[in-house]
KOLKOLVEX-717427 format. One line per 5 residues: their letters; for each residue y, z, x of N, C-alpha, C. Coordinates in pm, whole numbers, plus 50000, padded with zeros to 5 digits. Example, Ala and Ser with C-alpha at 12.3 -4.5 7.8 and 13.67 -1.06 7.14 Angstrom:
BEGIN
as	49431,50780,51319,49550,50780,51230,49670,50780,51320 | 49775,50708,51285,49894,50714,51367,50003,50787,51290
end
This chain:
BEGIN
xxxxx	71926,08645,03501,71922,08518,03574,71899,08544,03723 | 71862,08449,03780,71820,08450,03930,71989,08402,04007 | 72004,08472,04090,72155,08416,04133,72123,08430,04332 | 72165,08348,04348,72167,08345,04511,72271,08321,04591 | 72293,08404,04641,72469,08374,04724,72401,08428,04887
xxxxx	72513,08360,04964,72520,08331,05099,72560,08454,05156 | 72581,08500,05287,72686,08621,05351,72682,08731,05268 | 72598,08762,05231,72575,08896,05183,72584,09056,05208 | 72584,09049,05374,72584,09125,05441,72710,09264,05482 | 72770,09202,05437,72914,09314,05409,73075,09201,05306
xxxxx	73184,09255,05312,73250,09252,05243,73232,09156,05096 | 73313,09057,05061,73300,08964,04970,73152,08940,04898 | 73105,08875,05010,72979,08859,04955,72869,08968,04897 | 72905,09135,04972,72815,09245,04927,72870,09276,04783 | 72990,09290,04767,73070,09317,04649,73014,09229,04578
xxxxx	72975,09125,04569,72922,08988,04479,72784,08991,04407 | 72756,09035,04523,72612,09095,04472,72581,09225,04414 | 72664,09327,04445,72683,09453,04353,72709,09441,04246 | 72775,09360,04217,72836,09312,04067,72723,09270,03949 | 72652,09110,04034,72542,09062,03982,72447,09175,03943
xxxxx	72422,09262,04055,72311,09373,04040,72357,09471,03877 | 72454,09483,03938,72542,09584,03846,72525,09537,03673 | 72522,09402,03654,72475,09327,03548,72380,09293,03501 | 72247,09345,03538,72116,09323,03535,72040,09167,03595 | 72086,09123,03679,72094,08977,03724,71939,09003,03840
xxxxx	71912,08956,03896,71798,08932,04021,71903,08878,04125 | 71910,08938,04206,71998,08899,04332,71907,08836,04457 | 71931,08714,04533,71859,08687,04633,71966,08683,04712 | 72018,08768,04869,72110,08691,04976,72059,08692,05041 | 72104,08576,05151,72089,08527,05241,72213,08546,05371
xxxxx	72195,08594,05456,72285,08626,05571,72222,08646,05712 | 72235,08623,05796,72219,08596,05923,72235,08770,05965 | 72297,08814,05904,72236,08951,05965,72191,09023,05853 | 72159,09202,05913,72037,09248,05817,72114,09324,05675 | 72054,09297,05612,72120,09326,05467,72153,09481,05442
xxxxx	72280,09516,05385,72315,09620,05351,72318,09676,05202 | 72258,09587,05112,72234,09611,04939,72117,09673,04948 | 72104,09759,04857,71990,09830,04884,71982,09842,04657 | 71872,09770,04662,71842,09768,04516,71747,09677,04444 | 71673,09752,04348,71499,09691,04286,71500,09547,04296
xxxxx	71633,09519,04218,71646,09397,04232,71671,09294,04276 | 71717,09292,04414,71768,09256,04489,71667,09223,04643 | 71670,09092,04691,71578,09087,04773,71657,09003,04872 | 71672,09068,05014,71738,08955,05124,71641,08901,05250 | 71714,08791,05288,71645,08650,05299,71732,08675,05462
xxxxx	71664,08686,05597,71734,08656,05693,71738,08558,05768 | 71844,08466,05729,71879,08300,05769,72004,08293,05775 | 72006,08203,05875,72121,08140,05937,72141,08000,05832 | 72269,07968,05774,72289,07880,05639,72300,07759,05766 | 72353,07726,05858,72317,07629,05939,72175,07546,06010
xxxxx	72071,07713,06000,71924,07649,06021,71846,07638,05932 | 71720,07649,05967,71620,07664,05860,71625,07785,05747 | 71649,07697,05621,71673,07785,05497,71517,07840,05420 | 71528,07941,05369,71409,08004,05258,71375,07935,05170 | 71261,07882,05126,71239,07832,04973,71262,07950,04927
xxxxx	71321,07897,04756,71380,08005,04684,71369,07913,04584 | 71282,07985,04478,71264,07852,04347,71343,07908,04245 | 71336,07829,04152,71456,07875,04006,71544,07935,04032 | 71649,07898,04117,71784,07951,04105,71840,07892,03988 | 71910,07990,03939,72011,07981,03812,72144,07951,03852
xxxxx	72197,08026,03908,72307,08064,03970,72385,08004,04129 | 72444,07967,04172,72415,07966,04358,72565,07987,04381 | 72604,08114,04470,72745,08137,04482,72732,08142,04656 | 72814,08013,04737,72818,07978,04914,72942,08057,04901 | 72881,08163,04988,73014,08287,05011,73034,08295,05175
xxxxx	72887,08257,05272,72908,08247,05354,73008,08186,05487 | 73046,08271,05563,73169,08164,05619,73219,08248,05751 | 73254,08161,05840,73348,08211,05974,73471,08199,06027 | 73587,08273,06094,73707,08213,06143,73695,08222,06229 | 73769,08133,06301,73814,08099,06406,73729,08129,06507
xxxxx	73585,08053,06477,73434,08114,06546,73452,07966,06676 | 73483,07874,06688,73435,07709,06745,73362,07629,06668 | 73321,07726,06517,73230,07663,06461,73230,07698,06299 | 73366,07700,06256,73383,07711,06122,73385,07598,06014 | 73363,07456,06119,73352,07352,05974,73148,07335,05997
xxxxx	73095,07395,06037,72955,07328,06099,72896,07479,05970 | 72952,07591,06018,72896,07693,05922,72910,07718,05744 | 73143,07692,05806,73193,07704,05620,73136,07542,05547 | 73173,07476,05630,73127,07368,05526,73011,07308,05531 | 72952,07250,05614,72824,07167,05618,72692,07258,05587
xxxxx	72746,07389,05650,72617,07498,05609,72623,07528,05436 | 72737,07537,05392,72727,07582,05253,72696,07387,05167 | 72712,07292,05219,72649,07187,05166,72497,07142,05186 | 72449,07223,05288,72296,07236,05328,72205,07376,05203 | 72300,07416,05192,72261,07554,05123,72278,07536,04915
xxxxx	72356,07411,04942,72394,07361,04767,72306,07246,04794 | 72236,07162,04872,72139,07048,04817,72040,07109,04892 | 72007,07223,04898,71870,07301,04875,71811,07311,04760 | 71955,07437,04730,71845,07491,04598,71974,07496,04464 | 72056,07348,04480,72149,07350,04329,72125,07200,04290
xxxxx	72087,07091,04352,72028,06979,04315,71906,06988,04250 | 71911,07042,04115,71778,07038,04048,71779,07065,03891 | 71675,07020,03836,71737,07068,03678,71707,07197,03641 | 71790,07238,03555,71752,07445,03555,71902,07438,03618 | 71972,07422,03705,72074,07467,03779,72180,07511,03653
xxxxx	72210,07607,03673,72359,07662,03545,72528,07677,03606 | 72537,07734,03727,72657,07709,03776,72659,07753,03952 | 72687,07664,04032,72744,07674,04138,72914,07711,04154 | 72934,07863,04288,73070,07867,04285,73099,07886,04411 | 73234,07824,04507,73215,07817,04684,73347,07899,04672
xxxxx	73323,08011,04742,73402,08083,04816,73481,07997,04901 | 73606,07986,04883,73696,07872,04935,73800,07979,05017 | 73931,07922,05013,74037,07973,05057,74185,07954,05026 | 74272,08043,05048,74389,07980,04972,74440,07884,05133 | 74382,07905,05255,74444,07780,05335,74396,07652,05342
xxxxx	74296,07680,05223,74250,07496,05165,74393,07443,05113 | 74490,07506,05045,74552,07462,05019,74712,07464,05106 | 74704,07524,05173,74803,07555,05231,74846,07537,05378 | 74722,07532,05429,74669,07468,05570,74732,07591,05701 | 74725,07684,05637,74819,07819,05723,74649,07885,05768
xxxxx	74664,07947,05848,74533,07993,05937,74504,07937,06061 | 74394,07961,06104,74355,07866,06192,74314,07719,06147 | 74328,07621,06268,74303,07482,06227,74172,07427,06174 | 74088,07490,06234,73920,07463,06183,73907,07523,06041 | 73957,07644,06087,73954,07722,05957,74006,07670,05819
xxxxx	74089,07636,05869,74169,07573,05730,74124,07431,05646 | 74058,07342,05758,73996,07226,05768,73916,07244,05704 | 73793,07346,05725,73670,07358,05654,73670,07421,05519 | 73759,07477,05477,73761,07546,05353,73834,07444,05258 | 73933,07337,05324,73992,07171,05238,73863,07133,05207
xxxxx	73779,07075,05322,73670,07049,05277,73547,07050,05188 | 73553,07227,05142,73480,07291,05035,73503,07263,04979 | 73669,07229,04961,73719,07205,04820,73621,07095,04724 | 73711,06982,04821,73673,06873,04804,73535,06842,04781 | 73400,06922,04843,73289,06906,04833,73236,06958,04684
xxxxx	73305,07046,04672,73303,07145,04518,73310,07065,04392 | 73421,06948,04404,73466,06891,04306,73340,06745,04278 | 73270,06702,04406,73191,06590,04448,73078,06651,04383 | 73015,06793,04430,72944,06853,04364,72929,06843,04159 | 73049,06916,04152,73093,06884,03972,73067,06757,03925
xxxxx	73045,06660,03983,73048,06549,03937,72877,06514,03955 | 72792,06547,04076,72662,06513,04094,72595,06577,03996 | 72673,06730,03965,72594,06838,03870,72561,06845,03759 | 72701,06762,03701,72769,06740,03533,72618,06696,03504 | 72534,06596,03518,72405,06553,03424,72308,06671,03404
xxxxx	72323,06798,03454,72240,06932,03440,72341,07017,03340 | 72427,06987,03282,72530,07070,03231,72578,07192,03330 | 72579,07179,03427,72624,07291,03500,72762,07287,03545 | 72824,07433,03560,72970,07438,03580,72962,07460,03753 | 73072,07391,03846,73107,07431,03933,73214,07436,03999
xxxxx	73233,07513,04009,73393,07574,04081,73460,07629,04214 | 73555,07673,04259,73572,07751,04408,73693,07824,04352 | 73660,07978,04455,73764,08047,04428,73846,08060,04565 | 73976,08073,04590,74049,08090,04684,74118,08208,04706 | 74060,08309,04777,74133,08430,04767,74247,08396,04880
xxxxx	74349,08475,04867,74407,08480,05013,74388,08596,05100 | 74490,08662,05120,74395,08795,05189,74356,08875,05109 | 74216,08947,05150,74139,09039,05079,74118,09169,05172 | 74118,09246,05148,74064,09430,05200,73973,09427,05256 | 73926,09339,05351,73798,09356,05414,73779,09387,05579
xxxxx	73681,09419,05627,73710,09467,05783,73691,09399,05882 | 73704,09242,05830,73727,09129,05939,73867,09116,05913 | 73970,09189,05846,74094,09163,05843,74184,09323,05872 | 74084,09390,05945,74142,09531,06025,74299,09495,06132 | 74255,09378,06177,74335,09350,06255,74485,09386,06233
xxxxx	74495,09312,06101,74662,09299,06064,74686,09409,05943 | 74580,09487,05953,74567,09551,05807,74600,09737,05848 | 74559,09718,05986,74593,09871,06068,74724,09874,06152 | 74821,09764,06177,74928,09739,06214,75018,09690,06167 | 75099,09869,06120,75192,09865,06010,75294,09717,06033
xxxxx	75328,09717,06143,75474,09587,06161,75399,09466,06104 | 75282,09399,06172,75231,09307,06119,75188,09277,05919 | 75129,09403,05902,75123,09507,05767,75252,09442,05673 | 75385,09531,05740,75462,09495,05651,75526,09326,05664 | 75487,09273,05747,75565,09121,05709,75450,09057,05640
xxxxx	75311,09079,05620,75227,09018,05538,75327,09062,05393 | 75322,09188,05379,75342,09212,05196,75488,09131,05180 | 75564,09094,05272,75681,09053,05218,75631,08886,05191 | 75545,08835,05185,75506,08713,05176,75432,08689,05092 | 75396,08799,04975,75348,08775,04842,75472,08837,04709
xxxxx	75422,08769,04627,75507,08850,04476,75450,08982,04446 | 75320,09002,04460,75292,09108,04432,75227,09182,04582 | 75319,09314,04609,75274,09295,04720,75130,09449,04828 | 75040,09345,04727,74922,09392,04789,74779,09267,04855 | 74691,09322,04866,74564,09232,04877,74477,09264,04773
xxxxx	74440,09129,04753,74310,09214,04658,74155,09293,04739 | 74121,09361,04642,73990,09391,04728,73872,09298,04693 | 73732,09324,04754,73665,09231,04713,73544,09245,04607 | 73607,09413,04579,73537,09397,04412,73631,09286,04322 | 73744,09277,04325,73846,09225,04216,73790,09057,04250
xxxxx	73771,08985,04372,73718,08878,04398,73575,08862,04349 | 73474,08945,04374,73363,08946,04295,73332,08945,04082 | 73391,09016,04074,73461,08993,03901,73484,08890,03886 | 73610,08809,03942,73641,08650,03920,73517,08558,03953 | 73410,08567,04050,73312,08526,04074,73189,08538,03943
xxxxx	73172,08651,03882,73081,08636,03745,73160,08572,03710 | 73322,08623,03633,73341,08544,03503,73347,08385,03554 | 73373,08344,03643,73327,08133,03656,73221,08121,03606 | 73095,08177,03656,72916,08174,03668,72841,08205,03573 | 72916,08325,03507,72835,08376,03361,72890,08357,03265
xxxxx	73036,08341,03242,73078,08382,03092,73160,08243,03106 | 73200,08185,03214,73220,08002,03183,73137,07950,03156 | 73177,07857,03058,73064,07739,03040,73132,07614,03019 | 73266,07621,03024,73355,07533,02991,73432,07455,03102 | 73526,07552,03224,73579,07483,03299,73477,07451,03428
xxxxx	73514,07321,03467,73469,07286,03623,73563,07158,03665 | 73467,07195,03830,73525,07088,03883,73706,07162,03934 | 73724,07262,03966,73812,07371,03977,73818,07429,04079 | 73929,07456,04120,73958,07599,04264,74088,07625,04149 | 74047,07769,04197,74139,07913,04193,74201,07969,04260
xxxxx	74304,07973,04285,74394,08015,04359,74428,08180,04345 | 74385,08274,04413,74362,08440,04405,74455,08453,04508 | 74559,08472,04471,74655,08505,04614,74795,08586,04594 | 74763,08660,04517,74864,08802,04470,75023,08697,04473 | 74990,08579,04463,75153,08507,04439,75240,08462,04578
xxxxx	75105,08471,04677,75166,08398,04804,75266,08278,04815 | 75132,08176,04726,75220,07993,04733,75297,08036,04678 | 75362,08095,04565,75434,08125,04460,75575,08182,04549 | 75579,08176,04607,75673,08320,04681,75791,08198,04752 | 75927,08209,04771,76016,08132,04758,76142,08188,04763
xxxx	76231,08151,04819,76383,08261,04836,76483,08123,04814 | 76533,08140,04704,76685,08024,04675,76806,08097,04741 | 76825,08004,04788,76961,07991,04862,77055,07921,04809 | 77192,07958,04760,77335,07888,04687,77433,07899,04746
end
């Protein structure tokens, strides 16, 4: 299948596409900077998801992975860019499943304020989506990681004190990496055909996490 995802360019999104590749899939990304996948199948597209986008015909697939924090401009990029980038090339018949890289502070509203704003928003756009899509039979979904192993999150990830009060704020207490987020990303896209209209909550048991007092 033809699959096209956003931010391709390092963490989440490269893992996403290794995967696809890894599965015999045709990979197209798209990222504003220069691509780091290197493979037959695989062809990148250098665009900004806020400007002028690539024609890109027969997409099968479309996974908006693209996204920014705490930039001045995370609801203009995470959300309106990944809704410019889904009534491109997922409004059409042929479409099989759309999936938006969301967040667990869609639900939780912890992060920054834009930040958190724009990834509610995905939500919500995700589910509006499921409903425009349903007459193509297509599934669409969002996954919400919370923190992931990646090197826009060096920050708190190389400073043990900060380090250790993150792990005390999950049940299980690690991050995932963003192969383990990419995996959850096929199985929605390829091997669902059943659920939509969905966010996933990937968050090693953050919301979950709770101390009773008697």
């Amino acid at each position: 299948m033809k699959v096209l995802i956003t931010g391709t360019s390092g963490g989440i999104g490269k893992a996403i596409a290794e995967k696809f590749l890894a599965c015999g899939h045709i990979v197209i990304g798209i990222d504003k900077e220069v691509g780091t996948v290197s493979h037959s199948r695989y062809t990148h597209l250098t665009a900004d998801v806020t400007g002028e986008l690539p024609d890109v015909d027969g997409v099968d697939i479309l996974i908006n992975n693209a996204g920014v924090q705490n930039s001045g401009r995370d609801i203009e990029v995470n959300l309106k860019g990944a809704m410019r980038v889904t009534e491109k090339y997922a409004f059409r018949d042929g479409i099989k499943s759309v999936l938006f890289v969301a967040s667990a502070s869609a639900r939780t509203g912890a992060e920054f304020a834009e930040y958190a704003a724009s990834k509610g928003g995905l939500v919500a756009y995700m589910k509006n989506t499921a409903l425009a899509l349903a007459k193509y039979g297509a599934t669409v979904n969002s996954v919400s990681p919370g923190g992931v192993c990646t090197r826009s999150n060096d920050r708190v990830m190389s400073d043990p004190e900060k380090w250790g009060r993150i792990m005390e704020q999950t049940l299980l207490p690690k991050w995932a990496t963003p192969e383990e987020i990419a995996e959850f990303c096929y199985f929605f896209t390829v091997v669902n055909k059943s659920m939509t209209a969905q966010d996933i909550l990937i968050d090693n048991g953050e919301a979950a996490k709770s101390v009773f007092v008697w």
